[in-house]
N, C-alpha and C positions, 0 to 999 in steps of 0.2 A: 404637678408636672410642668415643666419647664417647656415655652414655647419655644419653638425651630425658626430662626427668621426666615421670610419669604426668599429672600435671596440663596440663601443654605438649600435649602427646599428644590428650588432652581436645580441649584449645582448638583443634587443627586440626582434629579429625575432625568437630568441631561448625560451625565455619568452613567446611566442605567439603559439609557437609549445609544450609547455607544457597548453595550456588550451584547452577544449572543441573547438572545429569547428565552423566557423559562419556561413556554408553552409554543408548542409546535404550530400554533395557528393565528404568533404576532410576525409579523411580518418584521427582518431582519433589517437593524442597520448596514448601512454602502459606504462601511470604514477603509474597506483594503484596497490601498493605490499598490500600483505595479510593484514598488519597492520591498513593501510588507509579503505579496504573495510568492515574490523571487526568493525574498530570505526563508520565506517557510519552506518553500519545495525545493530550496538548496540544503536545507537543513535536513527534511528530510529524504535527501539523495545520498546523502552520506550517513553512513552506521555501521559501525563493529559488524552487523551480521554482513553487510556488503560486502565488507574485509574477508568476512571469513566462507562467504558465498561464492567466493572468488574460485575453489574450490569444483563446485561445480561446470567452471567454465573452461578452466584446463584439466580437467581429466585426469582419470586414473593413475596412477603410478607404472611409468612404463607405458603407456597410452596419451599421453601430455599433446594437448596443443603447440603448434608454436606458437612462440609470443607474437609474430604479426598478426595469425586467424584469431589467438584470444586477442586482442585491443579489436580487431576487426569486428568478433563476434560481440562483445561487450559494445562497439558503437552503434552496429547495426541493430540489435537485439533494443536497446535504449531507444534510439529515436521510436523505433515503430512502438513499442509499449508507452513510450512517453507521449507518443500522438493521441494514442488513445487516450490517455491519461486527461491530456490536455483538453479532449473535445468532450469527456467529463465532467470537465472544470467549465468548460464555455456553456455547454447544458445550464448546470448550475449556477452560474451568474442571471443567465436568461432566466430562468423563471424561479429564484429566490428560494427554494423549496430544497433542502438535505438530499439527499443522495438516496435514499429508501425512500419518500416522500415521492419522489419523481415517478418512480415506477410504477405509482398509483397509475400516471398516464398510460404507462404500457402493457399493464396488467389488469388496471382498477384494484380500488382499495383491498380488497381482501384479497385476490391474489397475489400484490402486492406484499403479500405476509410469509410465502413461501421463501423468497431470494431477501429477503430481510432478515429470517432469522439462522439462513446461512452465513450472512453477515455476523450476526450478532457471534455465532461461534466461529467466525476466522477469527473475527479483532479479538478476542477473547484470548485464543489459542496464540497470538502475536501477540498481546499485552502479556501478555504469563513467558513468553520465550523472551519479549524484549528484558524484561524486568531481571529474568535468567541471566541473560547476557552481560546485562548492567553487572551484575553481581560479580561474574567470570572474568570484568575487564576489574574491575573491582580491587578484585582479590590479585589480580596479575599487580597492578598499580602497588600495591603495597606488601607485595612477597609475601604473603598469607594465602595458606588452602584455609583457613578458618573464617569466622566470623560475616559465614555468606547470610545468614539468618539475617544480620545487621543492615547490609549491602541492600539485600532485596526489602527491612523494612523499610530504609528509607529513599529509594527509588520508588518506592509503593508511593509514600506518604506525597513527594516533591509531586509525582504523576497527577496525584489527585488532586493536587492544592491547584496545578495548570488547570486542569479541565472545570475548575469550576469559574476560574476566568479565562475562559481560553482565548477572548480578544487582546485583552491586555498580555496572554504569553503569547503571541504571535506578535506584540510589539516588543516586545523583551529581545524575540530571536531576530527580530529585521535591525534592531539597535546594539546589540552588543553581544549576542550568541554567533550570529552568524562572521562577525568580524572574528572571534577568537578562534570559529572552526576554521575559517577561511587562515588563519597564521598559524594553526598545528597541521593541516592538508600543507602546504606549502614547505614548511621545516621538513615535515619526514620524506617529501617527493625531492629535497635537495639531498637530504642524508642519505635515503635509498640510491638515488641515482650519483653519488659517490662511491657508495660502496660497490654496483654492479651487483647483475645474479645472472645465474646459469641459463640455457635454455634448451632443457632436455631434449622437449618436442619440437626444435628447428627443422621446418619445412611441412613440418606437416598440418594438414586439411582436416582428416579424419575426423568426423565428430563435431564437425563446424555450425551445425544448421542446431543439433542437440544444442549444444553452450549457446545457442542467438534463442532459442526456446526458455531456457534458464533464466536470462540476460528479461525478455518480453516479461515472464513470469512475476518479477520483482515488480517492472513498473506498473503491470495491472494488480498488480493485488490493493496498490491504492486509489482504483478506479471508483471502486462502492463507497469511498472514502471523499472523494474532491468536493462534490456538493456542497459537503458539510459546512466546507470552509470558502469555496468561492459561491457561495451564496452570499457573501458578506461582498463580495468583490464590487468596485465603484463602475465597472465596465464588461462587457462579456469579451471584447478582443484585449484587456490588460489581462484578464482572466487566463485568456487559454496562450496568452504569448510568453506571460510571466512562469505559469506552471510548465511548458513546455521545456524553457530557456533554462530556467532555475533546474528544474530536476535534473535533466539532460546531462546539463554541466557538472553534477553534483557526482551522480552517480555513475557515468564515465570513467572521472578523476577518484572515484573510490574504488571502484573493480579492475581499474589498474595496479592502481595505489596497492590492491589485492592478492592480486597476482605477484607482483614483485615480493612481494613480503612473501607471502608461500615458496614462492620459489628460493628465496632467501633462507628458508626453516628448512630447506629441504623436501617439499611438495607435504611436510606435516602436517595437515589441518589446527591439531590441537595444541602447534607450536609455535602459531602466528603470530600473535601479540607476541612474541621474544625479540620478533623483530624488530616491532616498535620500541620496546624498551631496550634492547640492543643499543641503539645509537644515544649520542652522547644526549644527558637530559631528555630521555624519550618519554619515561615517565610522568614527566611534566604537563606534557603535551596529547601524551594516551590519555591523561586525566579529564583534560580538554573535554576531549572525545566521550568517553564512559562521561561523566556529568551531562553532558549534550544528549546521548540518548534515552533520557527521559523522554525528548522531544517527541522520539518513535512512540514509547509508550502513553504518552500523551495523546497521539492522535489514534490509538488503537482504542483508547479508554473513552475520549469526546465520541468515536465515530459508533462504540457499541451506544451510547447513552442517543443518539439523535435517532440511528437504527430502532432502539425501544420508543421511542416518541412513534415513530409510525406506526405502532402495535395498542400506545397508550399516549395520544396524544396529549393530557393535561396533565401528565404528571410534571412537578416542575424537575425542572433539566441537573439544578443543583443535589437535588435526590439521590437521579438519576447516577451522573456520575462519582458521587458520592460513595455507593453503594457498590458500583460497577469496580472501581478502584480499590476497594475493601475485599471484594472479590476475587480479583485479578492478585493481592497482593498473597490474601492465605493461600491460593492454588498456586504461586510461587514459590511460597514457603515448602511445600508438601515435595512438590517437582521438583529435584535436583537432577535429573538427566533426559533427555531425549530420547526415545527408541526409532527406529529408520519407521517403525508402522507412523509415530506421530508424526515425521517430518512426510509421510506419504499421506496423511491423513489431512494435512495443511493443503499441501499440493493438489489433492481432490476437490480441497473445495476454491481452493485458484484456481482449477481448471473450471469452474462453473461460471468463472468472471468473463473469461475471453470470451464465446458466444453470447453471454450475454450483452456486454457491451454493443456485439454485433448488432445482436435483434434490438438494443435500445438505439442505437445510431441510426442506421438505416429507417428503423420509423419516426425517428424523431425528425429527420433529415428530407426523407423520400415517402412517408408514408402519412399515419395520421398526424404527426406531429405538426405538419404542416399547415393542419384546421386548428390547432387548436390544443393542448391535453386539456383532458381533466384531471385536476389535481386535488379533489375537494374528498373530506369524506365519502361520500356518495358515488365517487367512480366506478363504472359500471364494469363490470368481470370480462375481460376479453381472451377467453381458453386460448382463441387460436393462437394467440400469441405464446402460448409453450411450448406448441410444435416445434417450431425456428429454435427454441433455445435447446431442448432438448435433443435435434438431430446434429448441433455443433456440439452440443457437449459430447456425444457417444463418439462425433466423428475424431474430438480430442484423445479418448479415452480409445477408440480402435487405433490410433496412430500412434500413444502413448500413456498406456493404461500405468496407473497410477500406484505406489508401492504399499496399499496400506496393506496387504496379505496376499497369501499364496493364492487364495481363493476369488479375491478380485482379478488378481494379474491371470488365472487359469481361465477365470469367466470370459478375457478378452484375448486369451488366446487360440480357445475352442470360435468365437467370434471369426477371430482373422481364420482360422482354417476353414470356418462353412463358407466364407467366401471366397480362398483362394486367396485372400491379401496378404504381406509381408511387408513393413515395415521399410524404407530405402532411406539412404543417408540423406535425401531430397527431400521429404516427407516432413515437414513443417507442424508438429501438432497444432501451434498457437495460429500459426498464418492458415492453413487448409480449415481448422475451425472457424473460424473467424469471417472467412469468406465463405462458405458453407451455410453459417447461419444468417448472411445478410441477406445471402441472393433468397433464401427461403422464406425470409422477412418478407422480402418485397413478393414475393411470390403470392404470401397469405393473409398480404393486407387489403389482397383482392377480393377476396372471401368476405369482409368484413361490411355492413352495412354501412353508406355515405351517412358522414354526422353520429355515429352511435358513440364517436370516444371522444367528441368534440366540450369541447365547455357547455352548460346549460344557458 
């Protein structure tokens, strides 16, 4: 066997301290300066699904926002989700620890396992829709309804090769991803705003607080997600000003970008991309785009595999996402459509993000977090802590029960009539939960013994 010189030796173990951990309990290299963390959360701010979520921000056919309330709803709805999002990310810088890992603090370890393997079936249920979508823009790119088989194997395959370096693809997209998205965003917002589009819903309000609900919706759902990556972060204030600023910007300039284009198709959901390829060389430039959201799929695929590290801390991580990807890819193959129960079945468990975020904020901020967490194996069970998450969630689900069945939506309609409540266009599901389960937070952190969550 041929010796390795010392110096060789070197260069890998050095190379190997710049990537992610392959065990949940090495503590993470502080590679990502501001730069790196803007490009990732700009990359992913923007995505085909944003395009075509766009959708849910103006409204029904004949029911249409105007386009001042949609840009409005769409900016307002963003910052306050991306706040959160970002004070997510500044969590996770501070205490180095994944994104399910933290919540040991706020649950202890094995409660901790309940909102973990919520986790693990969002990103799951988004890696299988992302992977969908790839194939959709795919197939739009090359004027084929065929050959989606192909499409989605090898977005499987690009997905999973990222996630097993996922530091090195997050320098790929601060170097030369994010430049290529940042020149096809710019081409189609000159082409678009050449051509003009209509605006059905001129003047009208109607529906404004719903579409800024939707708008909130997208940015939390990469809440359970930030940890994973600004745990890598060199600072906790590049952390939360990079994700903030990045995202913000991103996804703004795509739910615009969204709007136009639908409105462009004719309010057609399923005729959107025509828009894109509509203008001169658009195909080009869609292609951009479909190739880039792996990116999505990518961080849905890392963020299941870190999620399973809190359940199974020494499995190594390359396994992990290995395996996760292989998964994600056959249940893509199998899925070729959506029914309204699974995008309401997505949505149920988005709503389980917003109050929680709450009750982790507020005690990380105002409560025990302030001693100290515990973040160790051995973190001790703090129950009362699901009270708080559990009366935002319902208060989300009585203000906005969720589409996955008739029998869901009747359980919280029989709900609002024992209390006499009714729904009003003011009635914020994400904002009323959210502040609901904070103030409850602090309420029943009072309850709790001094020192019982603190480090040993």
């Amino acid at each position: 066997m041929t010796a390795v010189p010392s110096a060789q030796l070197s260069e890998r173990a050095a190379a190997a301290r710049t990537e992610a951990p392959l065990i949940l309990d090495t503590a993470p290299p502080r590679t990502l300066d501001f730069r790196a963390l803007f490009a990732l959360w700009a990359n992913l701010g923007v995505s085909l699904i944003g395009f075509t979520s766009a959708a849910t921000v103006l409204g029904a056919s004949g029911q249409e926002l105007g386009f001042a309330a949609a840009v409005t709803a769409i900016v307002a709805g963003t910052v306050i989700g991306t706040a959160m999002l970002a004070v997510a990310a500044l969590v996770g810088a501070r205490t180095g620890a994944p994104a399910m890992a933290v919540l040991r603090g706020l649950f202890g370890t094995r409660l901790s396992y309940v909102p973990t393997v919520l986790n693990i079936v969002q990103c799951v249920g988004w890696g299988v829709y992302e992977l969908t979508v790839v194939a959709w823009g795919a197939q739009t790119v090359s004027g084929t309804a065929g050959w989606r088989w192909l499409f989605v194997l090898l977005a499987g395959v690009l997905t999973t090769v990222l996630t097993i370096w996922p530091l090195g693809a997050i320098a790929v997209l601060r170097k030369y991803v994010a430049v290529a998205v940042g020149a096809a965003m710019v081409y189609f917002t000159v082409q678009f705003a050449r051509q003009g589009f209509p605006d059905p819903g001129a003047g009208n309000w109607h529906g404004f607080l719903h579409a800024t609900d939707a708008v909130i919706a997208v940015s939390v759902s990469f809440v359970p997600l930030a940890a994973d990556y600004t745990r890598h972060a060199r600072s906790s204030s590049k952390a939360f000003w990079a994700t903030f600023s990045g995202y913000s910007v991103a996804q703004v300039w795509c739910y615009v970008l969204g709007v136009v284009a639908l409105l462009q198709s004719g309010g057609d959901e399923s005729r959107i991309f025509e828009s894109f390829t509509g203008v001169a060389a658009g195909w080009a430039f869609l292609l951009v785009l479909v190739l880039r959201e792996t990116d999505q799929s990518f961080a849905n695929v890392y963020s299941t595999a870190m999620s399973v590290h809190n359940l199974w801390p020494r499995v190594d991580r390359r396994v992990l996402t290995g395996g996760i990807g292989v998964l994600v890819t056959v249940l893509a193959l199998q899925i070729k459509e959506f029914t309204d129960s699974y995008y309401g079945f997505l949505g149920l468990i988005g709503s389980v993000f917003v109050p929680l975020f709450a009750v982790l904020a507020a005690d990380y901020f105002l409560g025990a977090g302030r001693r100290g967490w515990n973040l160790e194996q051995d973190a001790p069970a703090r129950w009362v802590m699901l009270l708080p998450w559990a009366v935002g969630f319902a208060v989300y689900q009585l203000l906005a029960p969720s589409a996955i069945g008739d029998w869901w939506t009747g359980l919280w309609a029989d709900v609002q009539r024992a209390v006499h409540f009714t729904p009003q266009s003011w009635t914020s599901a994400s904002l009323f939960s959210f502040l609901v389960a904070a103030l409850a937070t602090l309420a029943v952190t009072a309850l709790e013994r001094p020192g019982a969550v603190g480090r040993p």
